[in-house]
Steps between C-alpha positions, in 0.01 A plus 500: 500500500828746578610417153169624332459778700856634408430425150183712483692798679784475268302472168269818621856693573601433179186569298485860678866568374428380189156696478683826599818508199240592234570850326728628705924372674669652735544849379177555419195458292544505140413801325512719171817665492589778269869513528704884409617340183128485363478104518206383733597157714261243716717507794491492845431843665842532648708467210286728331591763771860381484516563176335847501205358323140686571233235591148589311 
């Protein structure tokens, strides 16, 4: 009975983590970026602002 239990817990830790990656990583969600250089990227939000993009 342990060994179920801690396989139910385990499986609904990793569907939550799994559940929460979608359309967006660690530096942000992904968004429109219009970079200075006139080219427009689908990047995360803080490369966009590394890169002195303008989010719109």
């Amino acid at each position: 009975m342990k060994r179920l239990a801690a396989l139910i817990v385990t499986a609904l830790f990793s569907l939550s983590v799994y559940a929460g990656s979608t359309g967006s990583t660690e530096m942000g969600p992904f968004v429109d970026c219009h970079l200075p250089d006139g080219k427009m990227d689908y990047i995360p939000s803080m490369m966009c602002k590394n890169a002195g993009g303008v989010v719109k």
